[in-house]
LUMLOLUM-497716 format. One record per residue: residue in one letter; x negated, y negated, z negated of N, C-alpha, C, CB in turn. Coordinates in pm, whole numbers, padded with zeros to 5 digits, always signed. Glycine has a CB too. Example, Ala and Ser with C-alpha at 12.3 -4.5 7.8 and 13.67 -1.06 7.14 Angstrom:
// residues 2
A-01319+00569-00780-01230+00450-00780-01320+00330-00780-01131+00447-00905/S-01285+00225-00708-01367+00106-00714-01290-00003-00787-01408+00060-00572/
//
This chain:
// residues 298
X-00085+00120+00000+00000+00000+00000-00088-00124+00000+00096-00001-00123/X-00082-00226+00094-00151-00330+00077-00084-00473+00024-00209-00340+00193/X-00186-00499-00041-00169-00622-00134-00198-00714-00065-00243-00632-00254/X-00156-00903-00108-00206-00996-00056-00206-01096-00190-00131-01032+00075/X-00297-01213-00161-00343-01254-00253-00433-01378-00241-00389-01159-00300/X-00372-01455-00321-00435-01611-00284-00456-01714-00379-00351-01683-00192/X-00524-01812-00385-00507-01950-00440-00457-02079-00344-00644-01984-00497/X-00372-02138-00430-00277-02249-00418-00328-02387-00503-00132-02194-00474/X-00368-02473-00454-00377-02582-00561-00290-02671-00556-00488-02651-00563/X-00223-02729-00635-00112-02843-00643-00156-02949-00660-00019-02838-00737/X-00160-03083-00570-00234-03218-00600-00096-03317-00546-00410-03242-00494/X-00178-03392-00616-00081-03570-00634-00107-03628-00702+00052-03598-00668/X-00050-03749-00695-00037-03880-00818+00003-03763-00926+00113-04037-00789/X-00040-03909-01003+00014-03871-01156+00226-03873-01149-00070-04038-01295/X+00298-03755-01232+00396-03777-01249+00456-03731-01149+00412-03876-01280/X+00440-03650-01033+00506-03656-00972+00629-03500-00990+00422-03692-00862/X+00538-03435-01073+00631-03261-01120+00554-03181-01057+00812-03219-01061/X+00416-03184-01102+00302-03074-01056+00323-02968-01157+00133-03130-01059/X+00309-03011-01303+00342-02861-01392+00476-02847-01396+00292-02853-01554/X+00578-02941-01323+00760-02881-01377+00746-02757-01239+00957-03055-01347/X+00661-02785-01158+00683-02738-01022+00623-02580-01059+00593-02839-00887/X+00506-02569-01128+00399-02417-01141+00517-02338-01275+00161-02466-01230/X+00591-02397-01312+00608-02358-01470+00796-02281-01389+00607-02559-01637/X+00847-02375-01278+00941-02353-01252+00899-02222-01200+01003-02445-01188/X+00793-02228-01087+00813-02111-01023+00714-01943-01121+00747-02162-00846/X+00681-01993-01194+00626-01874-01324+00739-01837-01368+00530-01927-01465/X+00851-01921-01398+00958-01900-01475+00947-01897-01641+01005-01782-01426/X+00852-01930-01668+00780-01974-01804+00712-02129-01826+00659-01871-01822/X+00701-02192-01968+00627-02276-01955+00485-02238-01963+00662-02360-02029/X+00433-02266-01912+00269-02278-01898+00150-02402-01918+00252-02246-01769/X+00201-02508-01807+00132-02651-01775+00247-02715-01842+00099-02702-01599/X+00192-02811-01931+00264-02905-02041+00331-03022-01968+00153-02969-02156/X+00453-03065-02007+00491-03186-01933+00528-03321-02004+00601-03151-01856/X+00546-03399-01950+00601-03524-02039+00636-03622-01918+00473-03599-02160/X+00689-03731-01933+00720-03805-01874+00625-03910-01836+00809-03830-01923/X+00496-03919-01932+00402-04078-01940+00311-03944-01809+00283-04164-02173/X+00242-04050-01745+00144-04049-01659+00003-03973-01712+00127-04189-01624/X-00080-03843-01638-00204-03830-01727-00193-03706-01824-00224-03965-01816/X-00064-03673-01815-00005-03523-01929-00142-03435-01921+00169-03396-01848/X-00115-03358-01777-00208-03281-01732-00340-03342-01739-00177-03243-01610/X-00446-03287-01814-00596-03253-01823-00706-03196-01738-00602-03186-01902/X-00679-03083-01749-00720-02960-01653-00643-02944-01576-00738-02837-01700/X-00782-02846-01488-00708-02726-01441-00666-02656-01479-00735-02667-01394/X-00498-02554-01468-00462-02514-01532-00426-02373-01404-00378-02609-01617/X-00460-02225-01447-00444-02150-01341-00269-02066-01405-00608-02039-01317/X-00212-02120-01295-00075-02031-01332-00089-01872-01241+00092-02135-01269/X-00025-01764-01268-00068-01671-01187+00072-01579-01187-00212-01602-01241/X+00103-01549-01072+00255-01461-01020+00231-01352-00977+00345-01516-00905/X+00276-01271-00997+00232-01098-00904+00377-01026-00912+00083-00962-01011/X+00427-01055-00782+00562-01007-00763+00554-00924-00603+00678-01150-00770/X+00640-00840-00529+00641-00760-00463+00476-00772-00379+00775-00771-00395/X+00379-00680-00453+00272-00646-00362+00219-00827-00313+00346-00526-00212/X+00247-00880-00370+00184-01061-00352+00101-01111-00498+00353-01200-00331/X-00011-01177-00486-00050-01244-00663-00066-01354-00594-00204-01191-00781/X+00022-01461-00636-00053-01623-00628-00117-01659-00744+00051-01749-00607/X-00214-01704-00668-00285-01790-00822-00284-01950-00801-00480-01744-00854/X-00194-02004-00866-00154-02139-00865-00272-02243-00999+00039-02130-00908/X-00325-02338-00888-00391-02397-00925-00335-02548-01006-00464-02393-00824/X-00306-02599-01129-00208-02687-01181-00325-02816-01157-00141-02646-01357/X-00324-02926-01178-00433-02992-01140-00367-03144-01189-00479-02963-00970/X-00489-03241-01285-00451-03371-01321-00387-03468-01227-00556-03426-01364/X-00303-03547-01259-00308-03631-01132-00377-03735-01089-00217-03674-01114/X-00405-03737-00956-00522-03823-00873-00457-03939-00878-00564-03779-00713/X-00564-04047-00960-00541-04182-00976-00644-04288-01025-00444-04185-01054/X-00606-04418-00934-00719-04485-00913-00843-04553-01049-00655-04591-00830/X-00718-04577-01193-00824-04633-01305-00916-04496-01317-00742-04685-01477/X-01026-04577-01342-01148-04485-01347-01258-04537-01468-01224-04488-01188/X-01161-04617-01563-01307-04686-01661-01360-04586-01701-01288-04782-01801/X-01273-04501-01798-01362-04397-01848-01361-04289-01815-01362-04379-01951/X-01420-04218-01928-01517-04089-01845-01391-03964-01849-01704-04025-01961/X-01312-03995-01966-01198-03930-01939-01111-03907-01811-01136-03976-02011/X-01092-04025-01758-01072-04059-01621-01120-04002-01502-01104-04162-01611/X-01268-04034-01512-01328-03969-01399-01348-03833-01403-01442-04019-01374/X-01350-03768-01541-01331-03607-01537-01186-03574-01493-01359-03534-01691/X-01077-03612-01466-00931-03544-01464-00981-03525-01287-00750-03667-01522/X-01027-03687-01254-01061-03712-01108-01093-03584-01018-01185-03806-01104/X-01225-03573-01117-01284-03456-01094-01228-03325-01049-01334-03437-01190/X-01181-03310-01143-01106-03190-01157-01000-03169-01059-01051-03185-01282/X-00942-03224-01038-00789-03273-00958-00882-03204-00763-00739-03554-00982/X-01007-03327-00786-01035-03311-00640-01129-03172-00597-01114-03451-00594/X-01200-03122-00718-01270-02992-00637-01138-02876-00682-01471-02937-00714/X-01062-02896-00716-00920-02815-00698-00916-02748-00568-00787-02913-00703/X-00911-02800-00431-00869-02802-00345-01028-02721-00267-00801-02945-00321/X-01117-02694-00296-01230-02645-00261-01195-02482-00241-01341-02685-00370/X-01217-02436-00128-01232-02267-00116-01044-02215-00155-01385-02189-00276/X-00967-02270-00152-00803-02205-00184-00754-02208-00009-00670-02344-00319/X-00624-02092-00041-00605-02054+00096-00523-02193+00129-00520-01895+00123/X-00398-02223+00068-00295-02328+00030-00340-02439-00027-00202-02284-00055/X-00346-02559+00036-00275-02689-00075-00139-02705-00069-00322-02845-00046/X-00076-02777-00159+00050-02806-00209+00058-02949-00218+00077-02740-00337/X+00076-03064-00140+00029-03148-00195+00192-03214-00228-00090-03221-00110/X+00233-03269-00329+00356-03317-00387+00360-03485-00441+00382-03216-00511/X+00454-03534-00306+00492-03644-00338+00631-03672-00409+00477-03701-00236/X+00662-03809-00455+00778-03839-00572+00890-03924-00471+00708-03954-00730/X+01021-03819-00413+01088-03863-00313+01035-03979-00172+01187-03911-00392/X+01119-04093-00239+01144-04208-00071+01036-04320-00142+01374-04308-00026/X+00928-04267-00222+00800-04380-00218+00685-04296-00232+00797-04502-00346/X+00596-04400-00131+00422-04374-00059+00308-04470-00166+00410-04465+00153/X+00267-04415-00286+00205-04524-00340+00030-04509-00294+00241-04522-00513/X-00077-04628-00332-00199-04599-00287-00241-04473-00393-00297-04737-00285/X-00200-04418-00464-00225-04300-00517-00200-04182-00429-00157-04292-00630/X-00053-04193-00362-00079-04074-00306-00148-04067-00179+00030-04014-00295/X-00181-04217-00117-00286-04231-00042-00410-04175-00058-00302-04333-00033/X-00454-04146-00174-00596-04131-00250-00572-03994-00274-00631-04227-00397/X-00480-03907-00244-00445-03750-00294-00475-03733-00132-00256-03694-00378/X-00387-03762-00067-00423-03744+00077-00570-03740+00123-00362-03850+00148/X-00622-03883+00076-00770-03866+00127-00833-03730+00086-00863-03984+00066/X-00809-03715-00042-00925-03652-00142-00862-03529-00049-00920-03656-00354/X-00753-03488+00035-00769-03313+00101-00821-03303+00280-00571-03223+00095/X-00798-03414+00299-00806-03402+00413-00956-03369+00507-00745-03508+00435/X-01076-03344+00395-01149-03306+00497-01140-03107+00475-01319-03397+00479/X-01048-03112+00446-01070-02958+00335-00989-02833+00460-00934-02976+00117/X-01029-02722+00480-00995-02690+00588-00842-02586+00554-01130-02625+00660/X-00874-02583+00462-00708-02496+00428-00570-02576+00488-00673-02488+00230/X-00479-02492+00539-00345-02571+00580-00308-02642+00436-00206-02457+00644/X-00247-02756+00483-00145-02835+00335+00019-02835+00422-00216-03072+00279/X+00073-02820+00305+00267-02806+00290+00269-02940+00199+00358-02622+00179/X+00353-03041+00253+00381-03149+00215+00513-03139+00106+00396-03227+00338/X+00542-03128-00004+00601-03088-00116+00658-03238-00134+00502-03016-00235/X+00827-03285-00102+00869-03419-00152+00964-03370-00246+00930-03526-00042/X+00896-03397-00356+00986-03346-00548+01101-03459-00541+00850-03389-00755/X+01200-03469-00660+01324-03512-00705+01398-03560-00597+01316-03609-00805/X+01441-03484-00454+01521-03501-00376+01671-03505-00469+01496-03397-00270/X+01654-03475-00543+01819-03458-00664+01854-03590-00662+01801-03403-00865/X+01773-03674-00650+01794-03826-00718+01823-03933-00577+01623-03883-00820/X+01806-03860-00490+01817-03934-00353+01987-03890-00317+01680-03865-00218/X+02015-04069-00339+02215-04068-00356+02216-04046-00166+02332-04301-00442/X+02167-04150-00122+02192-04096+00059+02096-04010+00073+02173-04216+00198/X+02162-03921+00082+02092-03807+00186+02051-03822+00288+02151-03719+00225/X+02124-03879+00400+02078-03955+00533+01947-04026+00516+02185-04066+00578/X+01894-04082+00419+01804-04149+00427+01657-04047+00414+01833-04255+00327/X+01702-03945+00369+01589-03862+00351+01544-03808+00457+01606-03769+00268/X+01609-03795+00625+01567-03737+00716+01448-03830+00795+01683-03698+00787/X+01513-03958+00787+01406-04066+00834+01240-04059+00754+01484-04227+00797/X+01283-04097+00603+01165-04062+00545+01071-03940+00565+01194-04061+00436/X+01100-03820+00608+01065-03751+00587+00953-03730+00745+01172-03677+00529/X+01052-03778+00841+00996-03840+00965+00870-03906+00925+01094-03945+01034/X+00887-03990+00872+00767-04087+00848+00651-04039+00790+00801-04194+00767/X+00663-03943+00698+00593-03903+00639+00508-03795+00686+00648-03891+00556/X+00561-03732+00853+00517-03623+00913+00435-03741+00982+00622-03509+00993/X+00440-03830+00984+00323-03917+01068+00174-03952+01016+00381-04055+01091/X+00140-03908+00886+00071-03948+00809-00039-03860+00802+00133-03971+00708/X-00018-03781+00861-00119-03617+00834-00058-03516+00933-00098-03529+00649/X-00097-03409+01001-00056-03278+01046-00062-03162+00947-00135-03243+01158/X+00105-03216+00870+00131-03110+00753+00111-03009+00829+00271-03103+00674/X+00128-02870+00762+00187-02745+00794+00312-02705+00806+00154-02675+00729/X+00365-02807+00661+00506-02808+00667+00572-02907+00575+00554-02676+00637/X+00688-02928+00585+00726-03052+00460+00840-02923+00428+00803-03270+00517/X+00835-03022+00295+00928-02895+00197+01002-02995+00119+00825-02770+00074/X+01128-03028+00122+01243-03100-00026+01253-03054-00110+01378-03118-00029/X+01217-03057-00217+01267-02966-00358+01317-03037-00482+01144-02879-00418/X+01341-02978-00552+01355-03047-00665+01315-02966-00777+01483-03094-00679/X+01204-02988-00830+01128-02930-00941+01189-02840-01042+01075-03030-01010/X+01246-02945-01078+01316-02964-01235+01455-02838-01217+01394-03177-01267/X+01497-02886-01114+01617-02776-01066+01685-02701-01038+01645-02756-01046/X+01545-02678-00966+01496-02564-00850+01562-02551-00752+01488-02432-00884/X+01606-02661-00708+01649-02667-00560+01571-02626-00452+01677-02789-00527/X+01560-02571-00359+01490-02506-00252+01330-02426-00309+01465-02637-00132/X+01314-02427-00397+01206-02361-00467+01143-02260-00416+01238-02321-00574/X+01283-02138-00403+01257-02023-00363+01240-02064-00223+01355-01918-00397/X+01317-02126-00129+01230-02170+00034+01068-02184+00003+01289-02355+00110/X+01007-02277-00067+00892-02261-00083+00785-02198-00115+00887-02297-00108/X+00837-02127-00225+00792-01996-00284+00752-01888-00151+00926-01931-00387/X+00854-01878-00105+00880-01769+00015+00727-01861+00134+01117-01781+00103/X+00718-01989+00152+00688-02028+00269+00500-02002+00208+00769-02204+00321/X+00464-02037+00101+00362-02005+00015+00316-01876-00003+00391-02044-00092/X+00394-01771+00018+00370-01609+00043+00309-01597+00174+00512-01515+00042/X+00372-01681+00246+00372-01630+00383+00198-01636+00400+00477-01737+00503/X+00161-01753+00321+00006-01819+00377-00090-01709+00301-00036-02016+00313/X-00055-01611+00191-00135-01538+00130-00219-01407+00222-00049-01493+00022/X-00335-01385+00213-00407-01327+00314-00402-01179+00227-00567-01408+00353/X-00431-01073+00286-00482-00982+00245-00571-00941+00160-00499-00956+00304/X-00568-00851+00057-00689-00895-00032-00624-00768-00169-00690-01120-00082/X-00757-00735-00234-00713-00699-00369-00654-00806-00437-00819-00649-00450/X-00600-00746-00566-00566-00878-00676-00664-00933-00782-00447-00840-00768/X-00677-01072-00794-00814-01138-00869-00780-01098-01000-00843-01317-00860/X-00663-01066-01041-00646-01073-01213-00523-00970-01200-00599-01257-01303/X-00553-00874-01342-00402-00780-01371-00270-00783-01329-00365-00784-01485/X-00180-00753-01331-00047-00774-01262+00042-00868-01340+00027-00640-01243/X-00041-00839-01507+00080-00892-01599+00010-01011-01670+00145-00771-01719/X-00095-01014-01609-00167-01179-01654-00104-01313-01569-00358-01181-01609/X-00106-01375-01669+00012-01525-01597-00117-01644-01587+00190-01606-01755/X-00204-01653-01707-00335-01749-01650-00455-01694-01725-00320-01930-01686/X-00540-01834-01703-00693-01774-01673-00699-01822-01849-00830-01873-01517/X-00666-01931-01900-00671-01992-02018-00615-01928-02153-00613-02104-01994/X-00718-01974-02264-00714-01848-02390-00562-01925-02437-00884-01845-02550/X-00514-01868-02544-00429-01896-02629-00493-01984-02724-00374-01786-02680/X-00574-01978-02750-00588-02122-02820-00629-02277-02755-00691-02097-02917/X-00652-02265-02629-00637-02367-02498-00455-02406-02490-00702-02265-02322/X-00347-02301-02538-00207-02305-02481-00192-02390-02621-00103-02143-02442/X-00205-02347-02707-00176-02419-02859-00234-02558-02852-00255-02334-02998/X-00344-02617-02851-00406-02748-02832-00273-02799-02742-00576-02748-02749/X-00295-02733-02596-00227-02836-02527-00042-02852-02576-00252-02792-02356/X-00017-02724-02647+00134-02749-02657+00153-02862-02753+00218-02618-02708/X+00061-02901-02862+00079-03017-02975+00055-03110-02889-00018-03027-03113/X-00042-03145-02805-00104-03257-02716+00025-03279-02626-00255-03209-02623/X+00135-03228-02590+00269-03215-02542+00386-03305-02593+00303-03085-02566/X+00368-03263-02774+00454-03318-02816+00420-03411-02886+00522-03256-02860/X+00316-03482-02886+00241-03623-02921+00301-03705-02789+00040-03614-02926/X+00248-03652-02652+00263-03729-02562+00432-03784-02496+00179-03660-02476/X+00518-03673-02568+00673-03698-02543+00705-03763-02629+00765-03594-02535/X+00648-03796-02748+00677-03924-02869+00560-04002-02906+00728-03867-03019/X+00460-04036-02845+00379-04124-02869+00323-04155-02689+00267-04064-02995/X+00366-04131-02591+00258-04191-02528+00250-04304-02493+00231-04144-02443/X+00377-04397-02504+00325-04506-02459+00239-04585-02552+00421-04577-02414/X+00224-04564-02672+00134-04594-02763-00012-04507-02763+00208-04580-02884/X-00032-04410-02680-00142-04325-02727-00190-04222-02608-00092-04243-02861/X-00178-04352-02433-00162-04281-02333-00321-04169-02372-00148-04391-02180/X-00440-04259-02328-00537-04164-02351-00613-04145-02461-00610-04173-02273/X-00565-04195-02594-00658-04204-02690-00628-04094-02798-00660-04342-02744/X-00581-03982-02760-00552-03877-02855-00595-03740-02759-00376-03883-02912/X-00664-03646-02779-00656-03497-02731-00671-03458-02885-00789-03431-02606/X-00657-03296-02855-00607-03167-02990-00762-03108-02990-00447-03005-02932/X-00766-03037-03063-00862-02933-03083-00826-02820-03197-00992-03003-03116/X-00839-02703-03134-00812-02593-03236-00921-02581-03319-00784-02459-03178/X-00870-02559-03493-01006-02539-03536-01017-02425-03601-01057-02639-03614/X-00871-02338-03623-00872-02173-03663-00722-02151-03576-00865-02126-03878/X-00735-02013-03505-00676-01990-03450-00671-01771-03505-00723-02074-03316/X-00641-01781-03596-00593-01620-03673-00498-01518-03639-00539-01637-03797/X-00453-01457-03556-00395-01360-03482-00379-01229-03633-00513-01317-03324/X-00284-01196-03711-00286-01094-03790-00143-00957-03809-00312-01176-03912/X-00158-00911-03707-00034-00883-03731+00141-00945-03602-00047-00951-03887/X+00195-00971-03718+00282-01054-03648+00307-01206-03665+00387-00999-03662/X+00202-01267-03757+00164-01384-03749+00080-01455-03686+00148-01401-03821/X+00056-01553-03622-00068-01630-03588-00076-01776-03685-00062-01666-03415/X-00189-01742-03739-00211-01876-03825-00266-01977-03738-00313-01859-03951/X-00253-02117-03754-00322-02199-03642-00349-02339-03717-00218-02218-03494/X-00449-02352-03740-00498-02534-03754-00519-02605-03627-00654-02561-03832/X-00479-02694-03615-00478-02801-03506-00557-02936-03576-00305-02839-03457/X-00663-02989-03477-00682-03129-03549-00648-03211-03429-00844-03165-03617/X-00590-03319-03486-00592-03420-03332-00657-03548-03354-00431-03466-03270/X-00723-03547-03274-00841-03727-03275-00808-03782-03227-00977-03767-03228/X-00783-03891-03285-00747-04041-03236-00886-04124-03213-00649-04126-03358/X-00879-04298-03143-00995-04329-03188-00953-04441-03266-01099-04349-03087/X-00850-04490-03317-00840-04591-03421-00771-04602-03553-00802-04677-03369/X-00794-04641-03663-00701-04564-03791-00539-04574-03745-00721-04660-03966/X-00561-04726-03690-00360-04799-03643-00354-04666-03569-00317-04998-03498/X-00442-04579-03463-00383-04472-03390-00288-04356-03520-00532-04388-03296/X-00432-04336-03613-00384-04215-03725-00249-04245-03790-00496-04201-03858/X-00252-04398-03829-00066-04405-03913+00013-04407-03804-00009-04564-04017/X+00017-04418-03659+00138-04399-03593+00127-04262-03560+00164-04489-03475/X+00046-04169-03536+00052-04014-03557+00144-03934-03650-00068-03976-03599/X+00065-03985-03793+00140-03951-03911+00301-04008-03904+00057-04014-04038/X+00293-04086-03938+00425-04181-03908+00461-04190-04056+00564-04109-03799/X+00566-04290-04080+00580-04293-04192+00615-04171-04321+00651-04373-04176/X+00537-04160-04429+00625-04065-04532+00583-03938-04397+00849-04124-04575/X+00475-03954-04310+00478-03820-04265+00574-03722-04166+00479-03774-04367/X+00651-03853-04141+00740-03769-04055+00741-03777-03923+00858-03786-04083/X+00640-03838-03814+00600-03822-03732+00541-03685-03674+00548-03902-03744/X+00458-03657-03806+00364-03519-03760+00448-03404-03832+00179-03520-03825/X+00497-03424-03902+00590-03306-03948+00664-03260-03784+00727-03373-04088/X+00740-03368-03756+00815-03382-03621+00737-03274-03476+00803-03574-03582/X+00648-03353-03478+00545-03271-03393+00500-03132-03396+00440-03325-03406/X+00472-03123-03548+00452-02966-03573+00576-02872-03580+00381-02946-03708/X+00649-02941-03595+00826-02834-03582+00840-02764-03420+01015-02979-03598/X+00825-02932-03341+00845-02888-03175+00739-02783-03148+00818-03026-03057/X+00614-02827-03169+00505-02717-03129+00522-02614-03166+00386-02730-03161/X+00562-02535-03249+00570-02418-03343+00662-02401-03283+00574-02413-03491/X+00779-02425-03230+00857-02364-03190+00829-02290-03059+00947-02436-03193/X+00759-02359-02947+00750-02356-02860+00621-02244-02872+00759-02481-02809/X+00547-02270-02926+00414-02134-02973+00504-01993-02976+00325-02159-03179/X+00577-02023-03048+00653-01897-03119+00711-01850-02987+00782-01934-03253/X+00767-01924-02871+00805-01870-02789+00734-01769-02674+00855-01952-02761/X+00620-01887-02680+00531-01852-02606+00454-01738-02637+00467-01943-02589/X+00396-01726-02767+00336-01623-02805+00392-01470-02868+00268-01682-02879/X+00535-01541-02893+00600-01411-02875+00553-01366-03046+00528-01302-02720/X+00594-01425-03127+00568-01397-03265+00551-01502-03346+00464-01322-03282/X+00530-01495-03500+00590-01584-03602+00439-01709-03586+00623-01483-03791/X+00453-01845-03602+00366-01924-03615+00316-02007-03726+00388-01976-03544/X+00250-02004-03757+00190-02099-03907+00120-02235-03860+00048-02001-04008/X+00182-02337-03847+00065-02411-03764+00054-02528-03894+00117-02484-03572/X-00076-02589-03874-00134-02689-04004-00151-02813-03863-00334-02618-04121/X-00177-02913-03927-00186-02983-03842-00283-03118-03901-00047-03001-03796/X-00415-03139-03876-00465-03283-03928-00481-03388-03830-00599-03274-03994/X-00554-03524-03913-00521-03613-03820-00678-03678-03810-00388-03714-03865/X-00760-03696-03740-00930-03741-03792-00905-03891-03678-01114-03579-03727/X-00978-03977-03679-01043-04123-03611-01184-04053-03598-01043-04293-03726/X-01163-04065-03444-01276-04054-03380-01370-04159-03250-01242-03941-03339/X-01339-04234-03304-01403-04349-03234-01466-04349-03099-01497-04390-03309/X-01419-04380-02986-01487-04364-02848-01524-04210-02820-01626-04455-02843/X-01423-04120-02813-01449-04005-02740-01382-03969-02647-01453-03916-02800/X-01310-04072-02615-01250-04064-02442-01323-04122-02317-01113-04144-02428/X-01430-04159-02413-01532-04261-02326-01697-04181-02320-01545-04443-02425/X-01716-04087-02369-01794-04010-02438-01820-03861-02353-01727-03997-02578/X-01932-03872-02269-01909-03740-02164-01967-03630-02253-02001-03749-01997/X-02098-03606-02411-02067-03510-02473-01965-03514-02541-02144-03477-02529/X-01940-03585-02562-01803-03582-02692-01692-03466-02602-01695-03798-02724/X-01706-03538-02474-01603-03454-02426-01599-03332-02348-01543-03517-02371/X-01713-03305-02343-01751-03127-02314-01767-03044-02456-01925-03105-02220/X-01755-03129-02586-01780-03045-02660-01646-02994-02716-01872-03091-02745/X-01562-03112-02658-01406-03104-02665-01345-02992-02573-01341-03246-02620/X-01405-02922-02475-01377-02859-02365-01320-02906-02211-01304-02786-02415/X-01392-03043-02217-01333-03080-02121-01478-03073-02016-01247-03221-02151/X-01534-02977-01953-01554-02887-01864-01614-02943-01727-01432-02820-01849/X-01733-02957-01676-01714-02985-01556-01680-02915-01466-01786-03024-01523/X-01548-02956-01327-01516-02826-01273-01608-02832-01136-01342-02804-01248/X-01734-02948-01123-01776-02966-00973-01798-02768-00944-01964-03096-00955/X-01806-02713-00994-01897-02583-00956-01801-02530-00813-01904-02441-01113/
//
């Protein structure tokens, strides 16, 4: 029986439903979401193995132009050698607008020799329909897609069309990873980012880049997992709006996360949660490999 088998990378601006899009079609959460710009970090490998097919879906920061810091230029990073050696790009724009971001997603694939499928997310929200055929015209002028695709992320409106059109591009091949492995990333990479989740759905406009997580015990016993989380800020004003008053900010946070652990991991969760000031480590290229933030040029 022969198998087929591929990598897919997903690129765009920031925001546009790159992890609602990998998580929809896993049918699990995986890649963390939020609404503020910048959610996504990494690379994040989602992975499917359904009739004699494995995609390995590549989740990827979004490509965008501030670049002060080094935080910045690592997502950059990351986002653009994404697209290096995969059979598929995916590249996903945000309906009936062209911003210089997704100008700058475009650039960053186009010398890359893999076909790209032009992915236009929250068609749900487009009241004339009529207007979407023109746009979509326009948008075939911009590049020699492979294909344009309407979807709607969140919804899963035409999903499975895509899904299906994304099989089609998978080549022949053994499978890179087990049948019943979903990604490449440990469980204590899923825990960091699930708190870093629910900071960013209640703090980000206060705390776009100045907070990441770090696990600092992660205890598997049984049918418990014990888990300490620390999260660094870099200013104390960051630490009391974390905490929040009387503590009920981070209480808040650790309820959502734990829940969502528990789902994910499929058993009971203990999670602790501290709060440290860490002064300039979003700006900080060891600070932030020691954080795990990775160079992906390789």
């Amino acid at each position: 029986m022969s198998t087929r088998t591929g990598y897919v990378a997903i690129v765009g601006r920031p925001n546009v439903g790159k992890s609602t899009l990998m998580n929809r079609i896993l049918g699990q959460k995986l890649s963390i979401t939020s609404r503020k710009p910048q959610t996504t970090r990494h690379q994040v490998l989602g992975i499917k193995t359904e009739n004699d097919i494995q995609v390995v879906y590549v989740d990827t920061p979004g490509i965008h132009k501030i670049q002060e810091k080094a935080i910045n230029r690592y997502m950059n990073k990351a986002a653009t050698t994404a697209v290096k050696d995969v059979d598929l790009i995916v590249l996903m724009v945000d309906r009936m607008r062209w911003t210089d971001e997704d100008e700058m997603a475009l650039q960053a694939i186009k010398s890359q020799r893999a076909p790209v499928v032009l992915v236009v997310n929250k068609v749900d929200f487009v009241r004339e329909k009529e207007e979407l055929l023109p746009y979509l015209e326009q948008l075939s002028q911009k590049h020699p897609f492979d294909q344009i695709v309407p979807v709607s992320a969140k919804t899963g409106h035409n999903v499975d069309r895509l899904e299906q059109l994304i099989e089609s591009y998978m080549p022949e091949s053994h499978y890179f990873f087990p049948e019943d492995q979903i990604t490449d990333r440990s469980s204590r990479f899923l825990a960091a980012e699930l708190v870093r989740e629910k900071i960013m759905r209640q703090l980000g406009d206060e705390l776009p880049y100045a907070m990441t997580v770090e696990i600092e015990e992660f205890v598997h016993s049984g049918s418990l997992i014990e888990i300490s989380a620390l999260i660094l800020v870099e200013r104390p004003s960051q630490k009391r709006i974390v905490i929040g008053e009387g503590g009920y900010r981070i209480k808040q946070i650790g309820q959502d996360a734990r829940k969502d652990m528990e789902e994910l991991f499929d058993c009971k969760v203990m999670l602790n949660l501290w709060v440290k000031v860490k002064a300039g480590w979003s700006d900080d290229e060891r600070a932030l490999r020691s954080l795990g933030y990775d160079d992906y040029s390789g």
